[in-house]
N, C-alpha and C positions, 0 to 999 in steps of 0.2 A: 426274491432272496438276493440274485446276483447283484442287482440294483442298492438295495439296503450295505449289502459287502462293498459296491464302488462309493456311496456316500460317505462310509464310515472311515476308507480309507481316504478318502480327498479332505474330508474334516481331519483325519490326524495328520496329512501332511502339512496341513494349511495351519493345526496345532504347530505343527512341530518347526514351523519356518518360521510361525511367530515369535518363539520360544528360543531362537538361536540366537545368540547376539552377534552385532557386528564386528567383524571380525578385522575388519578394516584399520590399521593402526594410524592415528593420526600423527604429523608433523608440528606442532603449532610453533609460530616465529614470533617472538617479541620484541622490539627496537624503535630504533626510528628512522630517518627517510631513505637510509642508504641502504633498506630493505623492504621499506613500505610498498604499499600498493600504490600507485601512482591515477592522478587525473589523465586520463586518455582522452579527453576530448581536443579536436581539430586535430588529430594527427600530433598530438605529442610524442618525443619520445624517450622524456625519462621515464627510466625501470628503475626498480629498488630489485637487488637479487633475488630477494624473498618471492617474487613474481616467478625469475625462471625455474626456482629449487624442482618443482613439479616436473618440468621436463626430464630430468633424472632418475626418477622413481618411478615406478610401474604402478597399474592398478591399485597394489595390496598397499599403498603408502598414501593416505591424503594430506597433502601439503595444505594448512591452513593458518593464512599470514594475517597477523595483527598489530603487525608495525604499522605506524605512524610519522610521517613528516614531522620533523619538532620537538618530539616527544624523548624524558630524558627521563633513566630508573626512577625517577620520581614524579615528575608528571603522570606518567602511563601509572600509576597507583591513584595517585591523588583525583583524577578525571576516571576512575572508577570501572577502566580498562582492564587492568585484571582480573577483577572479580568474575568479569564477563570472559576473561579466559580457564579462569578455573572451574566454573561450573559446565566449560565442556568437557574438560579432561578426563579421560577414564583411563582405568590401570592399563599398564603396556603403552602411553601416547607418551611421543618426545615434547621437550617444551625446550627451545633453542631462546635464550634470553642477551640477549645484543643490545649492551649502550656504551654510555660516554661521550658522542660525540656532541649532545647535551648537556650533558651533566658538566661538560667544563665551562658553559657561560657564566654567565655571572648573574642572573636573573633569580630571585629565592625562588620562585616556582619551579624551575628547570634543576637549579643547579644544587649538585652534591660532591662530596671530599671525598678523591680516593685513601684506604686506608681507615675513612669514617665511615660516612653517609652512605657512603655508593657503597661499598661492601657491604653494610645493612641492608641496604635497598636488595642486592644481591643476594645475600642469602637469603633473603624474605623470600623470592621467588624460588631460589631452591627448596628449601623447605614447607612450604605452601604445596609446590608441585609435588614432592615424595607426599605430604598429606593425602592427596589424590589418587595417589597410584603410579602418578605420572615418572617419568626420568628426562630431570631436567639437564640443560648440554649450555656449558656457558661457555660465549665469544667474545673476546675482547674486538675492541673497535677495526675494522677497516679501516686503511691509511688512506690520509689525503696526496689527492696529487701536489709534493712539495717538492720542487729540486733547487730551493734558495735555501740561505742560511737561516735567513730571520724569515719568516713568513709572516705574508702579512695581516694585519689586523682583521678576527674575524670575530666578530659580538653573536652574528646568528647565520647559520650556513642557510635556513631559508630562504633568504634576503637575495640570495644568488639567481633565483628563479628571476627576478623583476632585473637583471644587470642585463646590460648586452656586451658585445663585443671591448666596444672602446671605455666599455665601463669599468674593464677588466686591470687587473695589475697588471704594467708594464716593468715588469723586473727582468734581469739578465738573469740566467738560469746556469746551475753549473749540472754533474754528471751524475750527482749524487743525492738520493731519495734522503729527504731530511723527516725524520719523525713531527709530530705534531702532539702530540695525545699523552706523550708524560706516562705519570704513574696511572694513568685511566686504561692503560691497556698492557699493565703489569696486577693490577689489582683484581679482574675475573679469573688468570692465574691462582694468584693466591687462596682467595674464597673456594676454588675447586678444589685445592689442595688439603685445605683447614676441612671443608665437607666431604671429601673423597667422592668428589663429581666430575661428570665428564668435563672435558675440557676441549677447546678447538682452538686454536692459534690466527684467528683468522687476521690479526694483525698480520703477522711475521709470513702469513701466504699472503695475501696482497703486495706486502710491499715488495717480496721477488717477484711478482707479479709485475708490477711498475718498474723496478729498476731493470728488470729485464727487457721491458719495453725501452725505457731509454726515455728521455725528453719528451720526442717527437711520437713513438709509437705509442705512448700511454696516454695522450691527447685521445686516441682513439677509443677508450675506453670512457671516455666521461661526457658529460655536455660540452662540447668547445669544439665552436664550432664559426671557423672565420665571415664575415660576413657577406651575404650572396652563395653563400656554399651548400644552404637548409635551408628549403622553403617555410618550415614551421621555425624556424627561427632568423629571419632574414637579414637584420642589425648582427647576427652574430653571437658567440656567449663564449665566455672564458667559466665555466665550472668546474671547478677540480675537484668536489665533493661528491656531485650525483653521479652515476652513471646511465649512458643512453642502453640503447637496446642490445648490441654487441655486448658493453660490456658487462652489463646485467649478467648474461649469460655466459659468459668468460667464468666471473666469480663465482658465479651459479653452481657450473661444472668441477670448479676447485672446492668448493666448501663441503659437496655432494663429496667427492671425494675424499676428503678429510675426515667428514662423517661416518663414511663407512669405512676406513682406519680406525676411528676412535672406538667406533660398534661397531664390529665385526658383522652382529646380525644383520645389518641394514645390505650388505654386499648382497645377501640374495635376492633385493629389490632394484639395485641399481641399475637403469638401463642406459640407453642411448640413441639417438636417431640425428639425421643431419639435420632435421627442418624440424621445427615444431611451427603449427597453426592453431592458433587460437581465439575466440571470438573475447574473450575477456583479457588478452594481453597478457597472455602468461607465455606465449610462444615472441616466433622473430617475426610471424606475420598474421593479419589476419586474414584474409583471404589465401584461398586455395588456390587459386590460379595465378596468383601472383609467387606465390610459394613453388608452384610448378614448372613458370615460367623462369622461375629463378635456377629450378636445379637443371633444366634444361641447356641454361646458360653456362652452367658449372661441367668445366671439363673431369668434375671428378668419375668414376664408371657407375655402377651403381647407389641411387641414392634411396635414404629411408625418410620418407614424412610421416610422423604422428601428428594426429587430429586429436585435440580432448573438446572433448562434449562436443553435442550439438547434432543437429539433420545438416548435409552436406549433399550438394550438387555432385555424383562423382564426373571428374573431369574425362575426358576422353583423351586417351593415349593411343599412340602408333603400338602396333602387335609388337615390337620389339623395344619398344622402352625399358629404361633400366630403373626408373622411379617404382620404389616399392610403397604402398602405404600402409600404416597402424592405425587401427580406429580405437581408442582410449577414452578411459572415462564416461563411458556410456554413448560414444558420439556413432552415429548412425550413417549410413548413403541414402538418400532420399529415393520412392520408390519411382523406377522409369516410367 
């Protein structure tokens, strides 16, 4: 009898766990490369933000990016990218929709008109995502690093990947962040306002971003990097459009923050930690010990490293160490 009583409960639990749905609320990002997921092979180290958003949000929030290098409100439809977003969305998931920085070439496949095209395009994904369940969050584009008047000719910010150093403009630069992007990043405004959708400003945070930096310290945020000064880039690179791994996570931390301003509910997922390590390149490193080695170096007093996913080596610390760890997203210490 006792036996029959523990079956029948282990069978309704095993019911009843099936039967729960996940409760997991997802993030999905849609854009292009200046959110993308990036090629990490040889020690790359462009990041698209969209990579560090994760480190910001705890367990209960999964960040799942599907930006694209290239891709402009119309390509990402037309190459059949959405659709493949929308059949994951379930009701309660955010869908963060991010262009322009495409849609202003000049190419028919890429390019669309703000005020026309691209507001179409835009509410298309608004409306699509409310179909779902979903609540969609529109961004206008991230600024380019510009502090010249006229800036110069750019057909495709891809292109930037294959430059190097001396390949770069040599222009006099003055003090002052010059826009780039026009009514491309007045136009996700507007559509949020015509839909009564969230909105995020992520133009107008970047660019105090940069001007706050100045000239010289907003170099620090993007590919540009003098030559001999990066071993994965060793000719050098002048890119003002991507950013590396810093500043991935600069914007990362700003947009995170923005977000949960705009949705309040999102504040009781938002965390924090000094280091993030990650084997997929969503942290500042991937190995632990290097991680370790780094906050050791760091005269700050106590530090916190989050781990997402994965089996880990844990490292061995002095009894009095002030490194604390988070094990995240399912990531484990491998067993002694």
């Amino acid at each position: 009898m006792k036996l029959k009583k523990t079956l029948f409960l282990l069978a309704s639990i095993l019911l009843l766990t099936a039967a729960t749905p996940d409760k997991t609320t997802t993030i999905f990002i849609i854009g292009d490369s200046t959110a993308a997921q990036k090629d990490l092979s040889k020690g790359k180290l462009e990041r698209g933000w969209g990579m560090a958003l994760q480190c910001f949000f705890d367990d209960n929030i999964l960040v799942d990016n599907h930006a694209v290098n290239g891709r402009s409100s119309l390509s990402f439809i037309n190459e059949g990218r959405w659709d493949k977003v929308l059949a994951k969305i379930k009701p309660g998931d955010y869908v963060i929709i991010q262009f322009g920085h495409n849609d202003e070439k000049p190419g028919a496949a890429r390019h669309s008109d703000p005020g026309s095209t691209f507001d179409y395009n835009l509410a298309k994904y608004v409306r699509e995502t409310r179909e779902r369940g979903g609540i969609p969050v529109l961004m206008n584009p991230v600024v380019r690093r510009n502090f010249v008047e006229l800036a110069p000719k750019n057909d495709d910010d891809e292109k930037l990947r294959n430059t190097t150093f001396a390949d770069g403009a040599n222009l006099v630069e003055g003090d002052s962040l010059i826009d780039t992007h026009g009514l491309y990043r007045v136009a996700p405004r507007d559509v949020a306002l015509r839909m009564n959708c969230h909105f995020v400003d992520a133009n107008l945070i970047t660019h105090r971003l940069e001007q706050s930096l100045g000239t010289e310290g907003s170099k620090k945020l993007h590919m540009w990097f003098l030559p001999d000064t990066e071993p994965t880039e060793p000719k050098g690179k002048q890119d003002n459009t991507h950013y590396n791994v810093y500043g991935a996570h600069v914007v990362a931390r700003l947009l995170a923050d923005a977000l949960c301003e705009e949705i309040p509910l999102l504040k009781a997922y938002r965390t924090e930690a000094d280091i993030t390590v990650d084997k997929l390149g969503r942290g500042e490193y991937f190995d632990l010990n290097e991680a370790v080695a780094a906050a050791q170096a760091s005269s700050k007093g106590e530090t916190t490293i989050q781990i997402l996913g994965g089996e880990w080596e844990r490292p061995q610390l002095p009894k009095k160490s002030k490194i604390r760890f988070v094990l995240r997203l399912g990531a484990t210490w491998k067993a002694p």
